[in-house]
N, C-alpha and C positions, 0 to 999 in steps of 0.2 A: 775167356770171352763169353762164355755160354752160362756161366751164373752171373757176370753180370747184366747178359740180356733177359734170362729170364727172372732178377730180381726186379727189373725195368716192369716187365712186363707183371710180373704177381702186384707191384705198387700200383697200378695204373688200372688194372681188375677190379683189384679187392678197394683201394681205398679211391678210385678216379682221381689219384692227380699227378703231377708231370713230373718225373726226377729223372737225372742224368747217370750216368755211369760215367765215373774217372780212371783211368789206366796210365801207369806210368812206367818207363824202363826197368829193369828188375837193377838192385842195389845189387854188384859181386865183389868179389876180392879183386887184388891185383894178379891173381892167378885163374882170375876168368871163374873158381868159384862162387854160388851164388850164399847171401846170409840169407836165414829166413830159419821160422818153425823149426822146421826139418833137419838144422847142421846142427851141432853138436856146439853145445856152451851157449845157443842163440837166447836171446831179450826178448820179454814179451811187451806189450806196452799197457796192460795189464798192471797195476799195481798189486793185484793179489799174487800174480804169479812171476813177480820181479820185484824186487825194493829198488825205489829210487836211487839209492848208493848203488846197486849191484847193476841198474841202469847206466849209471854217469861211469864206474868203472870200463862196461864192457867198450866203450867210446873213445875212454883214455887211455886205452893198454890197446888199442889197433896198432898195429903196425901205420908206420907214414906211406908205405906205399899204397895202404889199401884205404 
């Protein structure tokens, strides 16, 4: 919450003009763990730092429960 108020805030400074902040529930497994950065084999959305194949795989090989 606190970078995105103060991204709010440096836009509205520096350039005067109005932008929102969007926040949504965090994506987890069905074991309550979360995806992201940080877990191990995660996607970036990033094409330098993912190929679109290696993209559409990580989506296909989930598990149905998750």
């Amino acid at each position: 919450m606190g970078n995105i108020t103060a991204g709010i805030d440096l836009c509205r400074k520096k350039l005067s003009v109005t932008v929102f902040g969007l926040t949504f529930p965090l994506m987890t497994k069905a074991d309550g763990t979360k995806y992201g950065k940080t877990a191990s084999g995660a996607v970036h959305l990033d094409p330098k730092k993912t190929s679109p194949y290696r993209f559409y795989q990580f989506f296909i090989q989930l598990e149905d429960a998750d």
